[in-house]
BAVO-97762 format. One record per atom (N, C-alpha, C): residue number from 1; residue in three letters; x, y, z. Coordinates in pm, whole numbers. Atoms other than C-alpha are relative to their C-alpha. Layout:
N
@i NUM	aa ALA	east X	north Y	up Z
...
! end
This chain:
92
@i 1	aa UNK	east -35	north -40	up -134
@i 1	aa UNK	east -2074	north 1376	up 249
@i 1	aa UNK	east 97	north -100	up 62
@i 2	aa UNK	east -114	north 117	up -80
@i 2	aa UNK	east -1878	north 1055	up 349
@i 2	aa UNK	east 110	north 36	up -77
@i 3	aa UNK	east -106	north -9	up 56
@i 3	aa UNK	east -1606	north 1119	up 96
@i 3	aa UNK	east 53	north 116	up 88
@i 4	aa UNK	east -45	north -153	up -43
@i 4	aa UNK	east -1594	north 1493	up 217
@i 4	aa UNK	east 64	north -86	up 209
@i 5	aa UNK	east -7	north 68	up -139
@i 5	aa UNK	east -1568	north 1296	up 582
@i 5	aa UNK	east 124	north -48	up 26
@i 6	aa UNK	east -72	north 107	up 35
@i 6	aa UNK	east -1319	north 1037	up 480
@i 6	aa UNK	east 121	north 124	up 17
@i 7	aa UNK	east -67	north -67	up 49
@i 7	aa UNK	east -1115	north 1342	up 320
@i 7	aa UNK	east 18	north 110	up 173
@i 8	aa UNK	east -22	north -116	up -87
@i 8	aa UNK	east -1123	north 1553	up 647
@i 8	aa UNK	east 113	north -58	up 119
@i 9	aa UNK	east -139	north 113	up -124
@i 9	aa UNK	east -992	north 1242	up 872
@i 9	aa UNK	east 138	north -2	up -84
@i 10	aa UNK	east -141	north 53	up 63
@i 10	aa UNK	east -722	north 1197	up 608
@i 10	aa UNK	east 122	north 113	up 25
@i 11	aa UNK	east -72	north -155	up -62
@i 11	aa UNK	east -610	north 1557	up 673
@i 11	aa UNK	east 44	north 30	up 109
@i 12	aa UNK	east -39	north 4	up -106
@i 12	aa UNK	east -609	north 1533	up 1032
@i 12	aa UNK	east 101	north -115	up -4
@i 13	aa UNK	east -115	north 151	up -15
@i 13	aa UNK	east -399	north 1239	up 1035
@i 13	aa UNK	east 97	north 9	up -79
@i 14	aa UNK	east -120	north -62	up 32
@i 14	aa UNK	east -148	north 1349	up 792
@i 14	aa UNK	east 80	north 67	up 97
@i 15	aa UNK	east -87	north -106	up -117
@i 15	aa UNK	east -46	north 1577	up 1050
@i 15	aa UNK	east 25	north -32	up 87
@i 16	aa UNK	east -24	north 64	up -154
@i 16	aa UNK	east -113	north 1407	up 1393
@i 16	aa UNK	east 80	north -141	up -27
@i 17	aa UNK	east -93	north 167	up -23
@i 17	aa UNK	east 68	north 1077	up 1255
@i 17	aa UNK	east 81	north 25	up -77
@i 18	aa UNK	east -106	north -30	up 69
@i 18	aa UNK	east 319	north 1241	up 1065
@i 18	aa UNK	east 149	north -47	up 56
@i 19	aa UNK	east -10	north -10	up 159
@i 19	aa UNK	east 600	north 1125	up 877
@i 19	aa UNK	east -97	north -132	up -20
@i 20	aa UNK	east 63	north 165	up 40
@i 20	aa UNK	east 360	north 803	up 847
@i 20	aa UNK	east -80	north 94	up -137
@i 21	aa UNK	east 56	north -50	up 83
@i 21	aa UNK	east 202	north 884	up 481
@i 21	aa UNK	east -160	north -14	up 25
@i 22	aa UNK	east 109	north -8	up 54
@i 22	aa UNK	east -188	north 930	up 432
@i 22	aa UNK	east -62	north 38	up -76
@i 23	aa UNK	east 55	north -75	up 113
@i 23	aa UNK	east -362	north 955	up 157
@i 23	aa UNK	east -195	north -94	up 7
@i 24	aa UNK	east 142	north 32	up -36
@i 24	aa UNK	east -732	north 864	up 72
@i 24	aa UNK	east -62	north -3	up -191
@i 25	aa UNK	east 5	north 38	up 68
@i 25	aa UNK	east -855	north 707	up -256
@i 25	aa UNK	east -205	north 14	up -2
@i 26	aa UNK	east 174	north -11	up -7
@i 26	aa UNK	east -1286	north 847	up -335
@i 26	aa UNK	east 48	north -40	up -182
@i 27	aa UNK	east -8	north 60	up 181
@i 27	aa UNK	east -1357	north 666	up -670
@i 27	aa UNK	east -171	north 38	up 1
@i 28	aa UNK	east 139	north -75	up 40
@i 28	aa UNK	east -1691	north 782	up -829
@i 28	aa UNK	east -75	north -156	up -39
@i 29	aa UNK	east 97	north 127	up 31
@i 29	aa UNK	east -1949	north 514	up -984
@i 29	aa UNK	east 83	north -87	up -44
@i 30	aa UNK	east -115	north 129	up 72
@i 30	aa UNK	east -1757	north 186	up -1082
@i 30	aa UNK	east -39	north -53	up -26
@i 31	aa UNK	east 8	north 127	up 115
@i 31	aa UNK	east -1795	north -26	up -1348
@i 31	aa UNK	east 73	north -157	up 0
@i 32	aa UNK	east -75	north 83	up 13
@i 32	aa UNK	east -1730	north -374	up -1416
@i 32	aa UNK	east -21	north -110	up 171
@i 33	aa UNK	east 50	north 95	up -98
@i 33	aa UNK	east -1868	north -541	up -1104
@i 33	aa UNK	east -146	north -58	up 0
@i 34	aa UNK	east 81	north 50	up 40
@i 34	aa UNK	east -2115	north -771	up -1058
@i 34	aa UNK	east -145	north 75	up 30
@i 35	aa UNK	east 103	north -102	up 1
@i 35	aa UNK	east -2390	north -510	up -968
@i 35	aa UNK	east -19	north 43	up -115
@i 36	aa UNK	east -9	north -52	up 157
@i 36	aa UNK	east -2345	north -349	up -1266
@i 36	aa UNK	east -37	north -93	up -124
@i 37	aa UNK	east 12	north 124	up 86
@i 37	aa UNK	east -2339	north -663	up -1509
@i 37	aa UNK	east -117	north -61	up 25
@i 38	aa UNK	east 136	north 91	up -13
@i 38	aa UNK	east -2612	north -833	up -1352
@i 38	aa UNK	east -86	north 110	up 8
@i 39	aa UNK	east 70	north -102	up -29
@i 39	aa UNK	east -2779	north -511	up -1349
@i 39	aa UNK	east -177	north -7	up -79
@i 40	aa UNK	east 108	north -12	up 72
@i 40	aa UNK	east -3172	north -467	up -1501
@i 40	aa UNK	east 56	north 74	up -141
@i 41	aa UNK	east -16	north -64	up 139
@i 41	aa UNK	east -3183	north -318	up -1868
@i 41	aa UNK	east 35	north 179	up 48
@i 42	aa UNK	east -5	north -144	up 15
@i 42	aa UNK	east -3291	north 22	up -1690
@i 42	aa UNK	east 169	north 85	up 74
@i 43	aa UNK	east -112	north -36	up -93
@i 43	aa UNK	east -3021	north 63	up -1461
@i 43	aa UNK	east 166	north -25	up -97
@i 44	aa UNK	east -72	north 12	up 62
@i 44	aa UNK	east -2794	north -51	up -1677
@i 44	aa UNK	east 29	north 94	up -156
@i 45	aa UNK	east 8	north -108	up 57
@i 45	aa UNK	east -2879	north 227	up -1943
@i 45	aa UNK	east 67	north 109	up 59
@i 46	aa UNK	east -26	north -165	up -67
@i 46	aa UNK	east -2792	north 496	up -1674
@i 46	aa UNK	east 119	north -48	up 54
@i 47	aa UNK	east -126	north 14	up -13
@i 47	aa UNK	east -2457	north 331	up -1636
@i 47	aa UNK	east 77	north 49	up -97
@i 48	aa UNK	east -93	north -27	up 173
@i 48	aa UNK	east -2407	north 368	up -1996
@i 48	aa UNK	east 1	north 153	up 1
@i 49	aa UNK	east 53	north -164	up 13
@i 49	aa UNK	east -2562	north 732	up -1978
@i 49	aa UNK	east 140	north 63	up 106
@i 50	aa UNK	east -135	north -61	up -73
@i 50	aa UNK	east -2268	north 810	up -1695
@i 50	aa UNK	east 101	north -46	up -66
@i 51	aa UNK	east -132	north 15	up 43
@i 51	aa UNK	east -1988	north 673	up -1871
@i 51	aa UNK	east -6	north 93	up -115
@i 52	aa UNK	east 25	north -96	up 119
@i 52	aa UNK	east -2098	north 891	up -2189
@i 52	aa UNK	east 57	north 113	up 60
@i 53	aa UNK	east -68	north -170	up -53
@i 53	aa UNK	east -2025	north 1188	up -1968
@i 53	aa UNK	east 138	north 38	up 51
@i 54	aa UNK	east -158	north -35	up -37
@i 54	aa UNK	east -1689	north 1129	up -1869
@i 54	aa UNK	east 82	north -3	up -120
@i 55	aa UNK	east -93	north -67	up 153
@i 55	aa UNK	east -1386	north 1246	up -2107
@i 55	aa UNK	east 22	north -155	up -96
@i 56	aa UNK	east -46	north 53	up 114
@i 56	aa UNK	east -1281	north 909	up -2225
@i 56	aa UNK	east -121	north -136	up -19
@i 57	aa UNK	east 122	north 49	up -14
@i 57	aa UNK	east -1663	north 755	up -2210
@i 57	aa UNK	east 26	north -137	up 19
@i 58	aa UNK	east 3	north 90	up -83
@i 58	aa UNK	east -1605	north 511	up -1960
@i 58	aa UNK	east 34	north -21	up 144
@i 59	aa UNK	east -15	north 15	up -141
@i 59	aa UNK	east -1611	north 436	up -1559
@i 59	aa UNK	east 101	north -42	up 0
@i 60	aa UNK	east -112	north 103	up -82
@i 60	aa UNK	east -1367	north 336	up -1338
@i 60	aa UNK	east -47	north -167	up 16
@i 61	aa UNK	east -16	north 171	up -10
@i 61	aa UNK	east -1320	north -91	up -1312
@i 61	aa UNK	east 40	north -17	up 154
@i 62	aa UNK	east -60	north -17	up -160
@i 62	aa UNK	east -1207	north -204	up -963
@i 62	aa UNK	east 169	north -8	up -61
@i 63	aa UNK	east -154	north -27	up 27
@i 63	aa UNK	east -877	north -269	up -1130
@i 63	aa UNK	east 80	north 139	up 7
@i 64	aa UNK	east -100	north -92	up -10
@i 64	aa UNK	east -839	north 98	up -1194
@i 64	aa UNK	east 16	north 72	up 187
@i 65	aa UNK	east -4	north -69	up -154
@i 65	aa UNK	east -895	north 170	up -821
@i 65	aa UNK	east 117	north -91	up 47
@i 66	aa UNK	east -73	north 23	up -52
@i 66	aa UNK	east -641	north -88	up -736
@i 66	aa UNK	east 129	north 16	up -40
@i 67	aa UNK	east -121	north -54	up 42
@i 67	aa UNK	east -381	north 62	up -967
@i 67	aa UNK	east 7	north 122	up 76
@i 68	aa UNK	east 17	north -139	up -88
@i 68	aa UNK	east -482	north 376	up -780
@i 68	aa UNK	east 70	north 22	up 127
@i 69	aa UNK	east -59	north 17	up -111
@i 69	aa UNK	east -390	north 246	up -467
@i 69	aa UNK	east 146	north -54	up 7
@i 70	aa UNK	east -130	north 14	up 13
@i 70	aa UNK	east -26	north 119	up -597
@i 70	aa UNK	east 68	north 93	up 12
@i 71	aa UNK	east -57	north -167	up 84
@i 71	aa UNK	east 39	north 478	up -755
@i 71	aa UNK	east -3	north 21	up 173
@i 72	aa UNK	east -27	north -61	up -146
@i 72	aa UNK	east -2	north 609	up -372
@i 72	aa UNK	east 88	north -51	up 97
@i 73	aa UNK	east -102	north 84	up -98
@i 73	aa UNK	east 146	north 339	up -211
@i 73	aa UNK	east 166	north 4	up -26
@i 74	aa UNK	east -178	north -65	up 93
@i 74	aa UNK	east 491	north 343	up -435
@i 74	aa UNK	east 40	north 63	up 1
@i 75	aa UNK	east -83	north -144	up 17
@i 75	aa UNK	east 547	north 688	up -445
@i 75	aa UNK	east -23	north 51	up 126
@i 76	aa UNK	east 33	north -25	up -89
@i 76	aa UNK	east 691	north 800	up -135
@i 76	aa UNK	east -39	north 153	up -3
@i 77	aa UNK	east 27	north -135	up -7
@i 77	aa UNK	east 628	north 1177	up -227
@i 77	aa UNK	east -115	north 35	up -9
@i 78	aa UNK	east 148	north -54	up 33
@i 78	aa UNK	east 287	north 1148	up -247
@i 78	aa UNK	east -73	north -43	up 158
@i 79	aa UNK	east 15	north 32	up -136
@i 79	aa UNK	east 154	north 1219	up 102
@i 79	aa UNK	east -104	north 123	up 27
@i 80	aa UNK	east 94	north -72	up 8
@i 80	aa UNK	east -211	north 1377	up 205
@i 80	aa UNK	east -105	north 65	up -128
@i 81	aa UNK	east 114	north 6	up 115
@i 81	aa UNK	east -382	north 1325	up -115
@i 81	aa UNK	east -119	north -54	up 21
@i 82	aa UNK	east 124	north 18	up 3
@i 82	aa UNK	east -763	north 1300	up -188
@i 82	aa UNK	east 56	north -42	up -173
@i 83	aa UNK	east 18	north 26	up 72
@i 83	aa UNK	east -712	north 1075	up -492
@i 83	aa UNK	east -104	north -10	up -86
@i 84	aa UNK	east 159	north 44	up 27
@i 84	aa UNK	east -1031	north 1085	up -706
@i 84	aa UNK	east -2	north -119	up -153
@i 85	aa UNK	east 4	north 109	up 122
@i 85	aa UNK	east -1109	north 751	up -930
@i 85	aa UNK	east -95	north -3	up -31
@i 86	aa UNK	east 104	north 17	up 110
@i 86	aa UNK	east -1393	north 853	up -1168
@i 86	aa UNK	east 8	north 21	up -138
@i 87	aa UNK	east 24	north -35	up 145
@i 87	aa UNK	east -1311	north 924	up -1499
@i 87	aa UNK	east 3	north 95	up -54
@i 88	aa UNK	east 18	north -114	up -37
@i 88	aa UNK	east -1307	north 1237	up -1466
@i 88	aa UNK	east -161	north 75	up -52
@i 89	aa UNK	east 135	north -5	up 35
@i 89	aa UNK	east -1688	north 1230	up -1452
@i 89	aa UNK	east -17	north 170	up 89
@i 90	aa UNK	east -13	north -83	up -49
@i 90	aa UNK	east -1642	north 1540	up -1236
@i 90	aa UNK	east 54	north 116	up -74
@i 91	aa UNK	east -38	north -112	up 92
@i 91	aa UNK	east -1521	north 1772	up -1519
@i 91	aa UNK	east -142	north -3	up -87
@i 92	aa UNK	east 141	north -33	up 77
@i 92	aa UNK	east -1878	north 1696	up -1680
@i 92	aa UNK	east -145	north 55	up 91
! end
């Protein structure tokens, strides 16, 4: 519900602060932080168990979220996107 939230302000504001670009970057479970790493055995199973389900069986890193946010930032044609950074854990 916050993404869907996030994604609704980003929409309004494309429009009311237009040409200023907005876009909006929802990344799914992320890997590779210290939550994760320092994680218990069990919890750390059902990290592994979600990366299994995405196409190239593995989470997003924060790195790929901050390549995420270059790709939007750089390109000025990209304006009122809902970027999604999971893995495409959302096709499973």
């Amino acid at each position: 519900m916050a993404n869907a939230a996030v994604v609704g302000l980003m929409n309004s504001l494309a429009v009311q602060i237009a040409p200023v670009r907005v876009n909006t970057i929802t990344p799914g479970v992320v890997a590779g932080t210290d939550a994760v790493e320092d994680a218990d055995p069990e919890r750390r199973k059902a990290y592994e168990k979600l990366a299994d389900r995405t196409p190239g069986k593995r989470l997003p890193t924060p790195d790929d979220i901050v390549r995420a946010a270059f790709a939007l930032i750089d390109n000025p044609g990209i304006n009122a996107v809902e970027l999604v950074v999971d893995g495409g854990m959302r096709l499973a």
